[in-house]
N, C-alpha and C positions, 0 to 999 in steps of 0.2 A: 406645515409646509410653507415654506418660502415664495415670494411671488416667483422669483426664477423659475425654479422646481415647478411651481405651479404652472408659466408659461409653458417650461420645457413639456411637460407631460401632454398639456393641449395640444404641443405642437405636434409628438409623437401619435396620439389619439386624432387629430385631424388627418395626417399624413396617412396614416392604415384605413383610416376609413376612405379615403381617398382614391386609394394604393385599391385597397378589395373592389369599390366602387368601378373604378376604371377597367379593373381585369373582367367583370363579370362582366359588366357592358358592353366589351372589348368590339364585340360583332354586329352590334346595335345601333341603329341611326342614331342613338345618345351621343355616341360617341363621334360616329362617321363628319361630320365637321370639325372638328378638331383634327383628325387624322387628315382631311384634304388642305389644312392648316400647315401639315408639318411638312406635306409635300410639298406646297407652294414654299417655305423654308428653305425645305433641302434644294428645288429649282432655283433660288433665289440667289443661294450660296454656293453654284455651278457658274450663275450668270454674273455675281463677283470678281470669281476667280480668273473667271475669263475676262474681263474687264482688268483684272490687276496685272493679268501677266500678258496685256498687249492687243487682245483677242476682244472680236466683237460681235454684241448678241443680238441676233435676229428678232428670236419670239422664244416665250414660255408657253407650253399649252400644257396643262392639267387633266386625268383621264379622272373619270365615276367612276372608275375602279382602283382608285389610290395608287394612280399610276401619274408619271410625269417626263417632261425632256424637255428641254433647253438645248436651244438652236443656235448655232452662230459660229464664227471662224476664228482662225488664228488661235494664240494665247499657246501657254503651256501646259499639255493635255494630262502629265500626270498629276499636275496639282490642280487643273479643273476634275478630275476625273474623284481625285482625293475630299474633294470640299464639300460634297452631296451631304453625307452622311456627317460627317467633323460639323458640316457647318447648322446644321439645323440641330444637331449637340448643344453646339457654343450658343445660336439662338436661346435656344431652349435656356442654357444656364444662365445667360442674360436677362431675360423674363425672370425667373427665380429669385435672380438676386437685386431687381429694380424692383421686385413686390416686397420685398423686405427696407428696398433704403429709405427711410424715415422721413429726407430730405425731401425726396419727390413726392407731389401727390400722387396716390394713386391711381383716380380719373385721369389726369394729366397724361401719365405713362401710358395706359388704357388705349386713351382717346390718338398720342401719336402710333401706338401699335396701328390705328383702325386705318387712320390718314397711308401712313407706310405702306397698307396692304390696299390701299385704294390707290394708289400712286403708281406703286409696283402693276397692278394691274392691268391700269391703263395706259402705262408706257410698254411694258411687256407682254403682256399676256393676250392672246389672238383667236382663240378657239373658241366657242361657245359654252361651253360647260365651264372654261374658266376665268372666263368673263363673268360670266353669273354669279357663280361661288363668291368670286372673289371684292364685287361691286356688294354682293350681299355681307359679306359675314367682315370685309370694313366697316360697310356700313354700321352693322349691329353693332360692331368694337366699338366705333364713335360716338353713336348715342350712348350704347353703357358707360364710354367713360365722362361724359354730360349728364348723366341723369344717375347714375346708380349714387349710393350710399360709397362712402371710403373702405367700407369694410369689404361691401363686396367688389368693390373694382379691383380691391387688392387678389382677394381671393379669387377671382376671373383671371387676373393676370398670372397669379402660382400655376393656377390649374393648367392655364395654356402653356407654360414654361415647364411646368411638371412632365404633360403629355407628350411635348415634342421631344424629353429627355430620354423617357420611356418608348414611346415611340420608333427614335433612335434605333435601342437595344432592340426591339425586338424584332425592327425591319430590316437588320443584319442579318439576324439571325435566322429570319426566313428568306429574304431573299438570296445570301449567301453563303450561311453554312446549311443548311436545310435542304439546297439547291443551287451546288457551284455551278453546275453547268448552263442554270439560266443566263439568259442576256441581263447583267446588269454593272454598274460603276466597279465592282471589284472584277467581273469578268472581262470585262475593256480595260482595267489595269494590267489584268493578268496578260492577257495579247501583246499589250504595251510593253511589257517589265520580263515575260518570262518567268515573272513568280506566283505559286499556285493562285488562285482563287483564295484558298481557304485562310490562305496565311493574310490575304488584307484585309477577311471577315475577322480572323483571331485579334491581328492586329487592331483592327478597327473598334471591336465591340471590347478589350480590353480597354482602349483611351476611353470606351463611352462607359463603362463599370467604375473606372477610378475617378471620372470626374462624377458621376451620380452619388459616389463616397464622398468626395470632398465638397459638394456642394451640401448633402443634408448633413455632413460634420458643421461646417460653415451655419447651415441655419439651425440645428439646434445649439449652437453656441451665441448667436444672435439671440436666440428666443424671450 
């Protein structure tokens, strides 16, 4: 076997066990930080959009129940409304593919993720539950990216790049196709647009299936 072949197959064999690990634990406090992660993401990439297209943001608050909202005026509401889920996608593949470039250290990446989510925090975020989360679980990103080994800062970064991918997919898919008539970003599109619900969960969780292809094409071709 080739080192390639040899890499590629660890990569395969890392990623499944990954892949199983995360489904099983899916409901588990194992997880439950990671997933208040990808909400602070998806808020983050609401309070972007809003900022890009004019619009200005009050406060982020964060639910214990992997809930979230982003507060603020003006901007243009279909592409703030569009950026929840797209952006904590794009997050996520960003993380993925900075745990793979060579170029950066790992730590380094790591440690601005922790600062970023410390930053973010304390300039946005108001509620108490997500003040805490989010003072904490910077915090931990920071010291892990100061004190951890290269190997695991890389793989802490995959993981969280991984999760917020996965994450993604599957928070469409319950909160929108599972349940169009709940209150969420594709039901305020739908009011907006006139067009169903289920078509911006179809839409939506297709863009998040073709980039989760073209990103682990991309890393077992990297491996």
């Amino acid at each position: 076997m080739t080192p390639t072949s040899r890499r590629r197959l660890n990569f395969v064999l890392g990623f499944s066990l990954y892949f199983a690990a995360v489904w099983y634990l899916w409901y588990t406090p194992v997880i439950y930080p990671l997933k208040i992660f990808v909400v602070l993401l998806h808020e983050v990439s609401h309070a972007i959009a809003l900022l890009a297209t004019g619009g200005m943001v009050d406060h982020i608050a964060l639910d214990a129940r992997q809930g979230g909202v982003t507060v603020g005026a003006g901007g243009w509401q279909f592409v703030t409304l569009s950026a929840g889920y797209l952006g904590s996608l794009a997050f996520g593949a960003l993380l993925v593919k900075g745990a793979q470039w060579k170029r950066l250290a790992p730590g380094t990446l790591l440690s601005f993720v922790g600062c970023a989510v410390l930053v973010l925090t304390a300039v946005y975020v108001r509620n108490p539950f997500g003040l805490a989360f989010g003072l904490m679980f910077g915090g931990v990103l920071l010291f892990s990216g100061r004190r951890l080994p290269a190997i695991w800062s890389r793989r802490l970064t995959m993981a969280l790049g991984l999760t917020s991918v996965l994450y993604a997919i599957l928070d469409i898919k319950s909160d929108v196709l599972d349940r169009p008539e709940a209150p969420s970003d594709a039901f305020m599109l739908a009011q907006l647009t006139g067009i169903p619900t289920v078509f911006w969960g179809v839409l939506w969780i297709s863009l998040a299936l073709i980039a989760t292809v073209l990103l682990l094409r991309s890393a077992w071709r990297n491996a």
